[in-house]
N, C-alpha and C positions, 0 to 999 in steps of 0.2 A: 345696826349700822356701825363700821369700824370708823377709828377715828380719822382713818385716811379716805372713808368714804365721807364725813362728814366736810373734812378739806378740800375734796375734789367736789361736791357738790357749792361748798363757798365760790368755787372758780369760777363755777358755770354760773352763780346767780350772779355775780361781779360782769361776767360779758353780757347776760341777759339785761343789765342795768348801766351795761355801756362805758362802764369804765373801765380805765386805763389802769397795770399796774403801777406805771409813773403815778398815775394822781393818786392811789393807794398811796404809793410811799411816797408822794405832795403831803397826802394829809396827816400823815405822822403815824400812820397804822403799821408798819414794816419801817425798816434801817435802808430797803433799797430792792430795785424791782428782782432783782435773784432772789431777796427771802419771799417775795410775794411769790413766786415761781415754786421754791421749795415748798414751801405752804401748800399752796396750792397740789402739787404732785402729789405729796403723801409723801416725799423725799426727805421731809424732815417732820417728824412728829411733834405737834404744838403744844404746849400747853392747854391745860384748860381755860384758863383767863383770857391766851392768846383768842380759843376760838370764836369763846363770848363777845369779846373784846371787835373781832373781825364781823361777826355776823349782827352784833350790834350797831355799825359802820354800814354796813349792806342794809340793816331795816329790819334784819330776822332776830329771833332768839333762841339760844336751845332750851330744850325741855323736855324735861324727863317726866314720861305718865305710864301707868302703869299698863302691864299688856292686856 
């Protein structure tokens, strides 16, 4: 999985969990609902902390195990 497929899957769990990109960036996770947006697309490529940092926010966490 690329890191823009890992982005684009944050997006979908974030609608499946009903929330707004306003309350993302209510709750201090993004600067405002265009970088939740970029994030999201794959349009801007995030950091690793960012993605922890998001998916930990959502409930998930990444993990890396062997194939």
């Amino acid at each position: 999985m690329t890191a823009e497929e890992i982005q684009r899957q944050a997006g979908r769990l974030r609608e499946e969990q009903g929330l707004s990109k306003y309350r993302v960036m209510q709750d201090g996770i993004f600067t405002s609902c265009n970088a939740v947006t970029r994030f999201e697309t794959g349009v801007q490529t995030a950091h690793l902390t960012t993605v922890e940092r998001y998916l930990d926010y959502l409930g998930y966490k990444l993990e890396i195990v062997p194939k």
